[in-house]
C-alpha positions in Angstrom: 39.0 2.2 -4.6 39.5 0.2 -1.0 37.6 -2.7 -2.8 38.9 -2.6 -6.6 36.2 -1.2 -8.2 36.7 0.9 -10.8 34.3 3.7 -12.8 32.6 4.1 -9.9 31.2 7.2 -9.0 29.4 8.4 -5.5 27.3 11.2 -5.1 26.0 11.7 -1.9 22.8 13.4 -2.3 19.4 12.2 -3.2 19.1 11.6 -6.8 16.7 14.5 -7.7 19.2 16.6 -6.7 22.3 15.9 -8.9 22.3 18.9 -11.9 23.6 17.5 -15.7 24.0 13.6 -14.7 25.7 11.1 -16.8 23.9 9.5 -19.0 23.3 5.4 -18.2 22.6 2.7 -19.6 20.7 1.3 -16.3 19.0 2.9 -13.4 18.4 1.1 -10.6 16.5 2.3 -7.8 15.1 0.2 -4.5 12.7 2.6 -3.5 9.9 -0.5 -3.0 8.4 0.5 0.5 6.3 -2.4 2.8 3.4 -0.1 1.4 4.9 -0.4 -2.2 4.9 3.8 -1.9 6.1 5.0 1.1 9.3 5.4 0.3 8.3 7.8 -2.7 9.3 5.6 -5.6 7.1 7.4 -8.2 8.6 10.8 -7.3 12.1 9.4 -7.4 11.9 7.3 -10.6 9.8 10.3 -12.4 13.1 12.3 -12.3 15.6 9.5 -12.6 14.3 8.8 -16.5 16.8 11.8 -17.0 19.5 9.6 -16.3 19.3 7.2 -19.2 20.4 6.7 -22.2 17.8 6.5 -25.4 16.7 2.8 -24.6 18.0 2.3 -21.4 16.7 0.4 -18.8 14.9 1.5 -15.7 14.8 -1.4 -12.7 12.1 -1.4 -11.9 10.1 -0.8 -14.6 6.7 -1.9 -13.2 4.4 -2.2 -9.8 0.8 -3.5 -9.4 -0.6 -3.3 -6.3 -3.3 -5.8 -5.1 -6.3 -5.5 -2.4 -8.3 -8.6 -0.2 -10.8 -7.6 2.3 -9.7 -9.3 5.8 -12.7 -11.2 7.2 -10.7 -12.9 9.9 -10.4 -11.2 13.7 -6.7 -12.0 14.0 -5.2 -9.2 12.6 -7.6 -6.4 14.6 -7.5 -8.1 17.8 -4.2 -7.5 17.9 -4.6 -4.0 17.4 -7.6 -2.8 19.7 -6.9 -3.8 23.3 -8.6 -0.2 23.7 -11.7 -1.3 25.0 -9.8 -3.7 27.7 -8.6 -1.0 30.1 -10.5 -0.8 33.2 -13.2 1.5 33.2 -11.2 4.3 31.3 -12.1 5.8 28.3 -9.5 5.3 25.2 -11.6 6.0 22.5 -9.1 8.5 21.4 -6.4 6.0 21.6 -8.2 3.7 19.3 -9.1 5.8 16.7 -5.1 6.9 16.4 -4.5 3.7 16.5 -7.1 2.7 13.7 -6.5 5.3 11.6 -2.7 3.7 10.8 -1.4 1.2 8.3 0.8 -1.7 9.6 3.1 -4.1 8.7 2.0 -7.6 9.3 2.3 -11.1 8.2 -0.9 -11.5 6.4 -2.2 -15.2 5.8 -4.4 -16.3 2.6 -6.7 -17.4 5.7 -7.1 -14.3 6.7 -8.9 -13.0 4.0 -11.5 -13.1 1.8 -10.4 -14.0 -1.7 -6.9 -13.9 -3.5 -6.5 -10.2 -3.8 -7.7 -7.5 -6.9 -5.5 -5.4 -8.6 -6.2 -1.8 -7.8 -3.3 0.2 -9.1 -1.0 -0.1 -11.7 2.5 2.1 -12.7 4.6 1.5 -15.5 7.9 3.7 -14.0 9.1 4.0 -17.8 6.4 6.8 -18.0 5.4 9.7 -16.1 3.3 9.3 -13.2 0.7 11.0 -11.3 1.6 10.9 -7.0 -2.2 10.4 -6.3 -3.7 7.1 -7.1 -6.8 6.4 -6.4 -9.2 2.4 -6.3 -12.7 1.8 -6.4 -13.3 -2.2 -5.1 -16.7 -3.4 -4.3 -17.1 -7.2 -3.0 -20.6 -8.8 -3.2 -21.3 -10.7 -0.5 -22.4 -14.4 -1.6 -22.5 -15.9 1.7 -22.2 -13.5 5.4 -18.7 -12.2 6.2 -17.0 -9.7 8.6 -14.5 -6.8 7.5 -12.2 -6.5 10.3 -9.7 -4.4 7.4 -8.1 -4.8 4.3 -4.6 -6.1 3.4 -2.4 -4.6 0.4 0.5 -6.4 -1.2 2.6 -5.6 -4.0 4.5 -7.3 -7.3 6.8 -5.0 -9.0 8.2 -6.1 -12.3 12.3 -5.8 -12.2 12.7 -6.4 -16.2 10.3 -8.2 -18.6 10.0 -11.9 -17.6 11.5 -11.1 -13.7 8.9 -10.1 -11.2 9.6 -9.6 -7.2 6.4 -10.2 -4.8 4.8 -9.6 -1.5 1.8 -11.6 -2.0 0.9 -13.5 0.9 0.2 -16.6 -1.6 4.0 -16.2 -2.7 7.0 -16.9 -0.2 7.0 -14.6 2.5 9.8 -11.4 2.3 10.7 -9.2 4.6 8.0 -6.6 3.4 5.4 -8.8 4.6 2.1 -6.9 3.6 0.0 -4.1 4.6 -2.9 -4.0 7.2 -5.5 -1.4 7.1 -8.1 -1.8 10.1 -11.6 -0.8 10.0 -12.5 1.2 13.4 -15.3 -1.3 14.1 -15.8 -4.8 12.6 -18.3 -4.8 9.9 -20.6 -7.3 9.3 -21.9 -7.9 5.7 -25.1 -10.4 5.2 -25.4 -12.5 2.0 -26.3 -10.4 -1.0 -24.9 -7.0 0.5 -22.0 -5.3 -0.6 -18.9 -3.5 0.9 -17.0 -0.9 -1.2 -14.1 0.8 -0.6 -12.5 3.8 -2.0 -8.7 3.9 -1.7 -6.6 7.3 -1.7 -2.5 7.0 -2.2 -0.8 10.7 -1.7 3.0 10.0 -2.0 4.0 13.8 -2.7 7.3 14.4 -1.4 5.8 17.2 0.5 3.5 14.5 1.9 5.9 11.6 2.2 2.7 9.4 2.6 -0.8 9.3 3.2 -3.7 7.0 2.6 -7.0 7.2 2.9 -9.6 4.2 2.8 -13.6 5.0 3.0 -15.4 1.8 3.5 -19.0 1.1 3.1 -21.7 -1.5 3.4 -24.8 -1.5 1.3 -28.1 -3.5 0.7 -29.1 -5.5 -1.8 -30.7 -2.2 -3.4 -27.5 -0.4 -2.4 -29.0 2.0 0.9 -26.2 2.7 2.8 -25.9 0.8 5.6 -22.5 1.5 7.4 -20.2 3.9 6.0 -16.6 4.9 7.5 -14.1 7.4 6.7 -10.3 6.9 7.9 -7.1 8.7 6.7 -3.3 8.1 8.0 -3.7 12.5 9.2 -6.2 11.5 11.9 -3.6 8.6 13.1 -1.1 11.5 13.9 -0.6 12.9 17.1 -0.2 16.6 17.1 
């Protein structure tokens, strides 16, 4: 009322917890974390579709997520000073620290092509809190993995799309980094996989998971790592 506006209504409480709410034309939600999850916009938006009308609009109403493989050492050199300490053992420190997801500004340069899709949502239906990726790179000429980065485009309404591709104009999501413990070399004609694990369960708030593995030409294992955000907490 301070400001003039009129038919406005505010509810202070989250969304999921309003009983018989009006029903709208338009929900809006800005939910969209740095990780495109985080911030639980699958949970949210799964209840919000109570709020509209027959035929409203959700914003958003979409959200791919893509995937590059980060064969430059910029990006983990920032992150593992552990081994730089003297002649103390931080081991410990450095898997915590590797075993985390950050923010960063991520350049095309940095990695290895111009990103996969490896999730999709369409927020008009309902959708599962787990997602999981399968991605597997073939090397054609020798690289090193030092981690993977994950960006996001999220489709406002058909025809309007909002991106943190680190091909597009930057934002202040930036993208996500996810470090290998150890650089990972990978020869011509090997390949690295990686299994990616999204838990965004309220109950969980979030939690990823990233198994990364190098194989042969006749796909022996050569290298394979397991990290997840729980071994990154400090209990």
């Amino acid at each position: 009322h301070d400001n003039g506006i009129k038919r406005c209504r505010y509810f202070g409480s989250h969304s999921t917890q309003m009983s018989n709410p009006t029903k709208t034309d338009v929900v809006v939600s800005e939910t969209l974390g740095n990780f495109a999850l985080e911030e639980n916009i699958i949970e949210t938006l799964n209840d919000a579709r109570r709020f509209l009308k027959p035929g409203g609009t959700m914003i958003p109403c979409g959200l791919k997520q893509f995937i590059a493989p980060v064969i430059a050492p910029r990006l983990y050199e920032e992150l593992n000073v552990w081994n730089k300490l003297g002649n103390l053992d931080f081991s410990f420190a450095k898997e915590l620290c590797m075993n985390n997801m950050y923010v960063k500004d991520v350049s095309p340069d940095d990695l290895l092509d111009k990103g996969t899709l490896w999730d999709e949502v369409d927020f008009t239906k309902e959708n599962t809190s787990i997602r999981t990726a399968d991605m597997k790179w073939t090397a054609e000429k020798g690289f090193t993995v030092y981690g993977f980065a994950v960006w996001w485009e999220s489709l406002l309404v058909p025809g309007v799309t909002l991106t943190t591709s680190p091909l597009a104009p930057s934002t202040h999501w930036k993208q996500i980094y996810f470090p290998v413990i150890d650089p990972l070399d990978v020869k011509t004609g090997q390949t690295v996989t990686l299994k990616l694990t999204s838990d965004s369960r309220y109950e969980v708030k979030i939690n990823v998971g990233w198994e990364t593995t190098v194989l042969d030409a006749k796909g022996k294992i050569l290298k394979n790592v397991k990290q997840n955000m729980i071994k990154g907490y400090i209990s």
